[in-house]
SEBA-532004 format. One record per residue (C-alpha): residue number from 0; residue in one letter; x negated, y, z. Coordinates in steps of 0.25 Angstrom, whole numbers. Layout:
   resi   resn       x       y       z
    NUM      A       X       Y       Z
...
This chain:
   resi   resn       x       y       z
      0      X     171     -44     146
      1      X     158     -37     148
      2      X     151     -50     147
      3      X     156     -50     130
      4      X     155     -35     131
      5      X     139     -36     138
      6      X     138     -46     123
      7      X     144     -37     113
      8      X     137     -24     117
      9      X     125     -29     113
     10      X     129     -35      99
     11      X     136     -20      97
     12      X     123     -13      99
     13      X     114     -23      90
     14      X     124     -19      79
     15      X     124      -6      81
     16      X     109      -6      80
     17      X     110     -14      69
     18      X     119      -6      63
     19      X     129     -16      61
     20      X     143     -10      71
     21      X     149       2      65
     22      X     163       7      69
     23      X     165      -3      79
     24      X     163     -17      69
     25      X     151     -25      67
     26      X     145     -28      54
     27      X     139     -42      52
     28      X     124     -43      49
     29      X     126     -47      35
     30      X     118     -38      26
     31      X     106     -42      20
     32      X      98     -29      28
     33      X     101     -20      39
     34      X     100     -19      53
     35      X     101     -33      61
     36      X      93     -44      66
     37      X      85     -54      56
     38      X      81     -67      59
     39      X      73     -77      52
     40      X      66     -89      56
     41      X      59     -90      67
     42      X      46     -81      70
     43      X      49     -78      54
     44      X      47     -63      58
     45      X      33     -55      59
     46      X      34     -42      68
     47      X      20     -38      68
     48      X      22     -37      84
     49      X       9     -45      86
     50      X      -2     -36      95
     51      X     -13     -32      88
     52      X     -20     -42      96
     53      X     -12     -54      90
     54      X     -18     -63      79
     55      X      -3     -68      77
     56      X      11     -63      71
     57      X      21     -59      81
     58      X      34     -66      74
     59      X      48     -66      77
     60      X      63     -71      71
     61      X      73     -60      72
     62      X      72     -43      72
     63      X      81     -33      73
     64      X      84     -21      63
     65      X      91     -11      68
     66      X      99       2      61
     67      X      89      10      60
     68      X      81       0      49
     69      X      70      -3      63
     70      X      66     -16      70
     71      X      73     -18      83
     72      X      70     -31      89
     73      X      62     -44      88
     74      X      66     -57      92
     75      X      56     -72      93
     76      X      69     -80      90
     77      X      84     -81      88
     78      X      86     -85     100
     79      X      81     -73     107
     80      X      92     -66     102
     81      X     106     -64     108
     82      X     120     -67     102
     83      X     123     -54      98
     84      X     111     -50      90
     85      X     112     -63      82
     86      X     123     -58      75
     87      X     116     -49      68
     88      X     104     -59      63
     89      X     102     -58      49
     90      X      93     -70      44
     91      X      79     -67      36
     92      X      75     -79      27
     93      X      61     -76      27
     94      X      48     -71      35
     95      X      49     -57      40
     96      X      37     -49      42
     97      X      36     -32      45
     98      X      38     -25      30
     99      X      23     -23      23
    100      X      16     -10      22
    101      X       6      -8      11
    102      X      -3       1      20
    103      X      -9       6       7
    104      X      -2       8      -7
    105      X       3      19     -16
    106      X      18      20     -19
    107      X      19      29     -30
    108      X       7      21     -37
    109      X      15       8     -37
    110      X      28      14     -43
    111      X      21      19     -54
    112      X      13       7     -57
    113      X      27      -1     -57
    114      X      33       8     -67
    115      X      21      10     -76
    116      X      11       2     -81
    117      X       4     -10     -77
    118      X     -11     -13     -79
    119      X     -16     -22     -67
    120      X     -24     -33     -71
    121      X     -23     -29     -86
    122      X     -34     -28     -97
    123      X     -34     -17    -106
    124      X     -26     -23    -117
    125      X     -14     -29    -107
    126      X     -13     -15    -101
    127      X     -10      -8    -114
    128      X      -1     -19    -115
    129      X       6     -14    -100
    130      X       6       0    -108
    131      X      12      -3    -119
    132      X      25     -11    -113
    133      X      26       1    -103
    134      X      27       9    -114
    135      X      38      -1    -120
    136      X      48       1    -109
    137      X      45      17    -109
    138      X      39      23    -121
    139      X      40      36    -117
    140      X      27      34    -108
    141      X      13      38    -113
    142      X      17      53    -118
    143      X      10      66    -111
    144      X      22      66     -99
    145      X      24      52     -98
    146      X      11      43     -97
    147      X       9      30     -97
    148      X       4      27     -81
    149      X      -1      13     -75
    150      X      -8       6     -66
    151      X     -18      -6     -61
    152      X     -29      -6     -73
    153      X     -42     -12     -69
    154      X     -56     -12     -77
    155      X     -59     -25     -71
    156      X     -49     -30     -82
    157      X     -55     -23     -94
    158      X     -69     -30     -92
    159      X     -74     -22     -80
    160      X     -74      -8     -90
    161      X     -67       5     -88
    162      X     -55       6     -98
    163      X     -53      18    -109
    164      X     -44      28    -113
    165      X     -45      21    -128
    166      X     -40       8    -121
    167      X     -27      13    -119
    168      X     -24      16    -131
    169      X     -28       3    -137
    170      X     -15       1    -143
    171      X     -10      10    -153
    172      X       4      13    -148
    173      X      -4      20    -134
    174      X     -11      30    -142
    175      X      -6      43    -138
    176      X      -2      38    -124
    177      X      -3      46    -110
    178      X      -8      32    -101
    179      X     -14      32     -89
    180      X     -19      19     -81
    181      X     -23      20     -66
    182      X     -32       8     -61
    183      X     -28      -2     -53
    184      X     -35       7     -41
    185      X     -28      18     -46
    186      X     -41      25     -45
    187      X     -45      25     -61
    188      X     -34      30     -71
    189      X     -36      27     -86
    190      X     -27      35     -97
    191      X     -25      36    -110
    192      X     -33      45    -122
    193      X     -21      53    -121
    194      X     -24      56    -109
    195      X     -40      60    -110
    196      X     -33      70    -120
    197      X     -27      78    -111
    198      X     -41      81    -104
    199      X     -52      89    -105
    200      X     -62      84    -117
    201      X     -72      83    -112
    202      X     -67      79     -98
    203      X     -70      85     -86
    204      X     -82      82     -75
    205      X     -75      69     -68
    206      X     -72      74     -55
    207      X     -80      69     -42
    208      X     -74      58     -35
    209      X     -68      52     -52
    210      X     -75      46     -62
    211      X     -71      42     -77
    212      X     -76      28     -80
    213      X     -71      28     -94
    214      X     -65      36    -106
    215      X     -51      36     -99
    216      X     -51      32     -86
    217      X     -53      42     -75
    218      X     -56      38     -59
    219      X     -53      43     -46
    220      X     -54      59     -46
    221      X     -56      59     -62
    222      X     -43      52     -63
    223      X     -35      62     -52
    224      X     -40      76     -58
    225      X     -41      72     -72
    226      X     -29      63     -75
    227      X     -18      61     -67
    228      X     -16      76     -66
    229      X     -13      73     -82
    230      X      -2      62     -78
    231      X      12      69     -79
    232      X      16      73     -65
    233      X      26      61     -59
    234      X      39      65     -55
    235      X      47      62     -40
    236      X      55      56     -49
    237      X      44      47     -54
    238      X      39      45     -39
    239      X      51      40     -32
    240      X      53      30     -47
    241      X      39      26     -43
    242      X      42      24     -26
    243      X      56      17     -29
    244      X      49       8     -39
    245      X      38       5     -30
    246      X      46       2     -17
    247      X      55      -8     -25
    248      X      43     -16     -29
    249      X      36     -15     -16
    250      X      46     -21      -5
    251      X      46     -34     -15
    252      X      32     -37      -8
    253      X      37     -33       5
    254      X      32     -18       6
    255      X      39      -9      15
    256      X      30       1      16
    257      X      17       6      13
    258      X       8      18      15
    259      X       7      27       5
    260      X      -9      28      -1
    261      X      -7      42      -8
    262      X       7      48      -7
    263      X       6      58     -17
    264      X      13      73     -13
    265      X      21      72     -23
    266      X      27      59     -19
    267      X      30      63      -4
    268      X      45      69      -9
    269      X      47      57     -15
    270      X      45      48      -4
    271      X      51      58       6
    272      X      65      58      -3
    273      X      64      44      -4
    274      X      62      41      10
    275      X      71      52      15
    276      X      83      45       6
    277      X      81      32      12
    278      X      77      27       0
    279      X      63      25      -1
    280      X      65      11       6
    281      X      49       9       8
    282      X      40      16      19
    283      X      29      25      13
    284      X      17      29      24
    285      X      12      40      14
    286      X      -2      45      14
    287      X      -1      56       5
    288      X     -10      62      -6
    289      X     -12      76     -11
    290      X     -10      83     -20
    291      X     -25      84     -24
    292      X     -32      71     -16
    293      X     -38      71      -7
    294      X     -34      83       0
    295      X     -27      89      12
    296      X     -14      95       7
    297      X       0      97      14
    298      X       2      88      25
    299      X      16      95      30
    300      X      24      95      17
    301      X      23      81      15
    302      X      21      76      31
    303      X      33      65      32
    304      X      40      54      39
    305      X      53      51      37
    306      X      63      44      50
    307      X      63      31      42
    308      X      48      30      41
    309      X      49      30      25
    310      X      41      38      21
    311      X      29      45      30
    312      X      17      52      26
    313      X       7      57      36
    314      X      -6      52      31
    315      X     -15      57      19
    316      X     -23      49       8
    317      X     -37      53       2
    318      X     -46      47      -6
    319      X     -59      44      -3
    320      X     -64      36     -16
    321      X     -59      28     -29
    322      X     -58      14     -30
    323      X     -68       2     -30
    324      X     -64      -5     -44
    325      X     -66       8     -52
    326      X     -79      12     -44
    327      X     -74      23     -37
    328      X     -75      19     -22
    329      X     -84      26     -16
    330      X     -97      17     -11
    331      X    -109      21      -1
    332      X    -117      13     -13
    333      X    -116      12     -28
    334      X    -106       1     -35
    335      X    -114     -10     -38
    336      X    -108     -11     -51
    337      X    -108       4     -53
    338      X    -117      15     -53
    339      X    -108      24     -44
    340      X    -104      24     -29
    341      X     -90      28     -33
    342      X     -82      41     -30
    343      X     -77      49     -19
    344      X     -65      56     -23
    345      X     -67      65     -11
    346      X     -81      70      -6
    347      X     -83      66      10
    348      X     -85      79      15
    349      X     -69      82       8
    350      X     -63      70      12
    351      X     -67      72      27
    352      X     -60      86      25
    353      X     -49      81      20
    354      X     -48      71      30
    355      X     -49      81      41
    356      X     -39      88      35
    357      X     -28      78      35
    358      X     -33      74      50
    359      X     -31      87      55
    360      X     -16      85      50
    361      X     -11      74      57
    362      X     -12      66      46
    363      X     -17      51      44
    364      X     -29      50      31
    365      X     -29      39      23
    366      X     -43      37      14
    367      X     -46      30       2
    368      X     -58      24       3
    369      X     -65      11      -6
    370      X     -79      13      -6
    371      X     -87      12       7
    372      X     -91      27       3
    373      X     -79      31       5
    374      X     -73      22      17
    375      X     -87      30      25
    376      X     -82      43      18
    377      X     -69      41      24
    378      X     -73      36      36
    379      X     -80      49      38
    380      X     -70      58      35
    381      X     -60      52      47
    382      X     -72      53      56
    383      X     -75      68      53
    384      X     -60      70      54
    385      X     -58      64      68
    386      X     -72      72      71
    387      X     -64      84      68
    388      X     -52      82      73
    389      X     -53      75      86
    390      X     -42      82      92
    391      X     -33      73      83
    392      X     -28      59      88
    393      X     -34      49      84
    394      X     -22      40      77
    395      X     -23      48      64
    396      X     -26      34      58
    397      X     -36      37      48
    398      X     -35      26      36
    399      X     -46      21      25
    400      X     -38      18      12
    401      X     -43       4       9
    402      X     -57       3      15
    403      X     -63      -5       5
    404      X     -77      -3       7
    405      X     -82       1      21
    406      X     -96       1      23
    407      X     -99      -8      35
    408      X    -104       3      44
    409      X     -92      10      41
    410      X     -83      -3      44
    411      X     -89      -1      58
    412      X     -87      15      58
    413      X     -73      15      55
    414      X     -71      12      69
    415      X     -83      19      76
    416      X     -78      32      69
    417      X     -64      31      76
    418      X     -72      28      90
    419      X     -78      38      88
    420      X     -68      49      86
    421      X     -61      42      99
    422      X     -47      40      89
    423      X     -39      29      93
    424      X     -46      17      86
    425      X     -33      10      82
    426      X     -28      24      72
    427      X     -42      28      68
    428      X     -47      22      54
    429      X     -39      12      46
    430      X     -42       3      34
    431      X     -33       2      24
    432      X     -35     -11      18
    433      X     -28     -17       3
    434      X     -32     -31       5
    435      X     -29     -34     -10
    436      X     -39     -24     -14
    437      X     -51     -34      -8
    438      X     -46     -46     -18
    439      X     -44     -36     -31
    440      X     -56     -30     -30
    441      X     -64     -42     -28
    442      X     -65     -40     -44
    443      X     -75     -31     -43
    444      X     -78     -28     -29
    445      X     -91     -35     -30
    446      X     -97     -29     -41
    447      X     -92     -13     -36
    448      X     -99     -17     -22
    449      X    -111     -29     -21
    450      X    -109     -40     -12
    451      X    -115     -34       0
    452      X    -106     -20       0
    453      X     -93     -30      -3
    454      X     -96     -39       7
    455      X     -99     -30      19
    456      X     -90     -16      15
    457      X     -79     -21       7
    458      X     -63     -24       8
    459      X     -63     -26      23
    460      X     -51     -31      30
    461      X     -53     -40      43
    462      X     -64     -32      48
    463      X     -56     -20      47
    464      X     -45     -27      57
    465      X     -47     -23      72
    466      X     -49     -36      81
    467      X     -41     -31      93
    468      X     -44     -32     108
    469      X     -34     -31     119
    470      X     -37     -16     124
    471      X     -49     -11     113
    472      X     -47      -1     103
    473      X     -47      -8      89
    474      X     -47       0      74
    475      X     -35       3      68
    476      X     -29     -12      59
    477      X     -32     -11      43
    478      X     -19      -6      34
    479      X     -17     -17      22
    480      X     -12     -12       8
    481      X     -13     -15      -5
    482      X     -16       0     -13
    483      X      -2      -4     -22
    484      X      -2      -2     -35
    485      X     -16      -6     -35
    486      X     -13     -19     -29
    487      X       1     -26     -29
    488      X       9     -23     -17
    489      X      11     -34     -11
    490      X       8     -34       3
    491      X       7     -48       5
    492      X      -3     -49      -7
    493      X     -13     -40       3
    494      X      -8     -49      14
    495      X     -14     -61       5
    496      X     -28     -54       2
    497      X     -29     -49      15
    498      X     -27     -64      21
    499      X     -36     -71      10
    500      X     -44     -60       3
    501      X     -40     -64     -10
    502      X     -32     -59     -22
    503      X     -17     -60     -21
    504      X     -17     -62     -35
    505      X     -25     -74     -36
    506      X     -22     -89     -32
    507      X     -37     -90     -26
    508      X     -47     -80     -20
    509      X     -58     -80     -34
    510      X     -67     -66     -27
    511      X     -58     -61     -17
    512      X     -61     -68      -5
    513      X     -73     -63      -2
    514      X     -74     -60      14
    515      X     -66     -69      19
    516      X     -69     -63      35
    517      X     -61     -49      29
    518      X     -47     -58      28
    519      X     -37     -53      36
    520      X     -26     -65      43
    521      X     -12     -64      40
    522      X      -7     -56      52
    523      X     -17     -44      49
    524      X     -13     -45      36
    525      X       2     -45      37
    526      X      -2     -34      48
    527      X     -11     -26      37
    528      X       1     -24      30
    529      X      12     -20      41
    530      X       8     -16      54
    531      X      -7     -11      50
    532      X       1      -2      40
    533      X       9       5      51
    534      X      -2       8      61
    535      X      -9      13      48
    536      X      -1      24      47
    537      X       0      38      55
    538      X      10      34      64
    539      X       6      23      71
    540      X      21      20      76
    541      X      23      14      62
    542      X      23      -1      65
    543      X      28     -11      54
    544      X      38     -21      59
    545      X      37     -16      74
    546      X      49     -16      82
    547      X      58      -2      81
    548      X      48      -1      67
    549      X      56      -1      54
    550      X      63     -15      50
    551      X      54     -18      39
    552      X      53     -32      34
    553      X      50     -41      24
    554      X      55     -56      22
    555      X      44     -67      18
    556      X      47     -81      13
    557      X      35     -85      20
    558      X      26     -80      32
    559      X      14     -73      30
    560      X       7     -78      41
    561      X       8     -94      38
    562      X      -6     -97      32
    563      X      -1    -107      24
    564      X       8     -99      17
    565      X       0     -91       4
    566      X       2     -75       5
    567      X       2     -74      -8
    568      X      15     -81      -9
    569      X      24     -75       0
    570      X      35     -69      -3
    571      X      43     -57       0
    572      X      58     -60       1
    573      X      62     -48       7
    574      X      59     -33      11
    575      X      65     -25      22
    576      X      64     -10      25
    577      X      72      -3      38
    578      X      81     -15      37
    579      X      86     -13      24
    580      X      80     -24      15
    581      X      75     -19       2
    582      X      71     -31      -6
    583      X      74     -45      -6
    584      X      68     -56     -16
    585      X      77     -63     -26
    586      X      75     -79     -27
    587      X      66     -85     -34
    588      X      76     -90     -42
    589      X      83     -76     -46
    590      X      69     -72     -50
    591      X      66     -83     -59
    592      X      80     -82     -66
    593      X      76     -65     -67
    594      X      64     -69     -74
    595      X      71     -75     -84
    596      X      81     -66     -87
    597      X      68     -55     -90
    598      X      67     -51    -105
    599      X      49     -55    -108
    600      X      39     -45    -106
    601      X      37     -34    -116
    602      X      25     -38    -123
    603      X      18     -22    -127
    604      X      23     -16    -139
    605      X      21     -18    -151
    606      X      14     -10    -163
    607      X      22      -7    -175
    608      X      17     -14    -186
């Protein structure tokens, strides 16, 4: 009697845990999420246990979910587990790795490129095309409260030249129109002439830190005090449309989570409701944004983190400089191709005030920083802020927002500074890195720099990794992102560039291979975009696929880390967030047959004749 009861105490508690004994009867483990134990084949199942030591994935067959939407245990094998607990084992048809973080992208941004027009990778004439079948499915878009908003242009398609206000207009049925275009960087906006009508003729002195390249486009400050406060004010109705839109696209690539790049105040209520309801069913590390950039404003209003680690925001974003492709990253030396060293959209002597400022308040700083200019500037405002407030402790994890050109004594100073200062090594400075951005910018990345200022400053990766010894401090591991919507989302695309320095977008390398020593191997990619993420963040407790961490998972129909199998073509099947899966990949066969069923593409409208 006390030998079956001794055997059915333990399958009692396993259900309860699992949520699966109410009111004295079990419910079998038949749902397609939940609490329970998964198991696939074996050592199908990445934990991201390995020691920071390892060269080599720590992989497993079967975990646990328990009620609460967390990780309980792990086990090598079936055969490691007892009776009981295989009555709860629900099969995974597919490789399991820890949900992907994108550790830097923009939320809100993505939404609203979703729901508005399209201009990647489009000449002029195509993109009035984009315009006008946006305007075919809504023509209530264009007038005074209503613009016409998009993203992704880039010159580079328009023979290297700035376009104009005139050029959207180009068609007839646009005259009159409220447009505006942000760049691919999101750092340039170009607008419509009915736009330049509503400001001052003649315009303004650009502001310092902005520049206007062209009759109708406006850069860096120039754009954010001279238009978008022209662009009607977006509702939190228009946010959250923007979020859901967003979350739905993004677990299809296997994101369950990202930090936040710019959470504007606005948008803070919005995440809060959501998360609060329980229906936000992503995880947002916000790094929040004033209301006027690059400011300190109110940090307890808006100071948040919610039980079911949705939504958090305890760290703050500034802006050092613009972007490399529109000539705004701040350089030490001129362009090569330009007479200008770009702009700082916030003088040195500022930024370090600023930094101080949001030091002093317990809060992680997260800096924008291109050029090599402004990677030193930011560099020296954490070093004064540390010299100032030495009293603070030193896991404040400062963070340079993408890194891309760091002057090689500054390479080297990154971690002298953080000696220095006697902070904890492993939290002091970290790069944030959007492998993608390497291969995309290889267009012009040349040109904007000379050979010798790409070759020894430019789009690091493997030399920013730490190379760990048993019982020696190391620098704190790089955070991989991809800067969405100003490169496509996907996780595994950055993976792929990380891995092979090239273009996910292309079959072969053409110019993107260019330092072959900066490419990362698969097991710091995969980490670059999970674990890294989570150590990147204030609290450092936040681990991605640890044990007792929240059960987020994504099923794969191949293994990242088989070298004969191409990045590029792995697939997402499924994605998992607090045990609930919230997306799952029709066949092959059921897509094709969809396809089918599609009515054709509009094809623009068509002028009355």
């Amino acid at each position: 009697m006390f030998g079956l009861l001794g055997q059915l105490v333990p399958a009692v508690l396993a259900a309860t845990a699992y949520g699966t004994f109410r009111n004295g009867t079990f419910k079998p483990a038949t749902e397609p999420s939940g609490p329970g134990l998964y198991c696939t084949g074996p050592d199908m199942v990445y934990t991201g246990f390995e020691d920071i030591i390892w060269t080599s994935p720590e992989m497993t067959t079967c975990f646990e979910v328990l009620a609460d939407g967390k990780f309980g245990e792990f086990w090598k094998s079936r055969d490691e587990l007892s009776w009981w607990r295989k009555l709860w084992i629900r099969e995974v048809d597919g490789w399991v790795f820890p949900g992907f973080w994108d550790g830097h992208a923009h939320l809100v941004q993505y939404g609203m490129m979703e729901v508005g027009v399209k201009a990647y990778d489009q000449t002029v004439p195509q993109i009035i095309t984009s315009i006008l079948n946006y305007l075919e499915k809504d023509p209530t878009y264009g007038t005074r409260p209503k613009w016409v908003l998009g993203t992704g242009w880039d010159q580079a398609y328009f023979g290297g030249n700035m376009p104009t206000a005139e050029d959207l207009v180009s068609n007839p049925l646009l005259t009159n129109l409220y447009i505006a275009l942000y760049r691919v960087d999101v750092h340039c906006i170009w607008v419509s002439p009915a736009v330049l009508r509503l400001l001052p003729d003649p315009l303004p002195p650009t502001p310092p830190g902005g520049s206007i390249p062209s009759n109708g486009v406006f850069c860096d400050n120039a754009m954010d005090d001279m238009i978008i406060p022209l662009i009607p004010e977006i509702t939190e109705e228009d946010i959250e449309n923007f979020i859901t839109t967003a979350v739905s696209s993004l677990h299809s690539v296997g994101l369950v989570g990202i930090t936040d790049a710019a959470t504007a105040m606005k948008e803070v209520p919005v995440y809060k409701r959501l998360a609060e309801s329980g229906k936000l069913d992503f995880r947002v590390y916000g790094m929040v944004e004033c209301i006027k950039r690059n400011t300190f404003c109110d940090v307890d209003k808006y100071h948040f983190d919610d039980k079911d680690g949705q939504f958090t925001l305890t760290s703050a974003k500034i802006f050092a400089d613009g972007a490399l492709g529109s000539w705004g990253a701040a350089l030490i030396e001129p362009y090569s191709d330009q007479p200008t060293r770009g702009s700082m959209l916030i003088n040195e002597t500022r930024l370090a005030n600023v930094v101080s400022q949001w030091y002093a308040a317990d809060w992680q700083v997260g800096v924008h920083a291109i050029g090599d200019a402004a990677n030193r500037a930011a560099l020296n405002a954490f070093e004064i802020a540390m010299k100032l407030h030495p009293d603070i402790d030193g896991d404040r994890k400062f963070r340079i927002e993408h890194a891309q050109i760091i002057h090689p004594e500054d390479q080297i100073r990154r971690i002298d500074i953080c000696n220095k200062a006697g902070v904890t090594l492993e939290s002091c400075i970290i790069p944030s890195i959007q492998p993608t951005h390497a291969t995309s910018d290889m267009a012009y990345a040349l040109s904007r720099l000379g050979p010798k200022r790409l070759k020894e400053s430019a789009y690091r990766m493997q030399s920013l990794f730490p190379k760990p010894e048993i019982g020696e401090p190391f620098p704190p591991y790089p955070v991989l992102g991809s800067d969405f919507p100003v490169e496509p989302p996907s996780p595994i695309e950055g993976m792929y560039a990380a891995v092979t320095r090239c273009s996910p977008r292309h079959e072969d390398c053409e110019r993107d291979a260019v330092w072959d020593s900066e490419k990362l191997d698969r097991l710091q990619a995969v980490q670059g975009f999970g674990r890294n993420v989570g150590w990147g963040m204030l609290e450092g407790w936040r681990q991605i696929g640890q044990l007792g961490g929240w059960a987020d998972w994504v099923v794969l129909d191949n293994s990242l880390f088989d070298k004969k199998v191409n990045l590029r073509k792995v697939k997402v099947k499924e994605t998992w967030i607090g045990g609930k899966r919230v997306f799952k990949r029709e066949s092959e066969e059921k897509q094709e047959e969809e396809k089918k069923q599609e009515k054709p593409a509009f094809e623009g409208i068509k002028a009355q004749t």
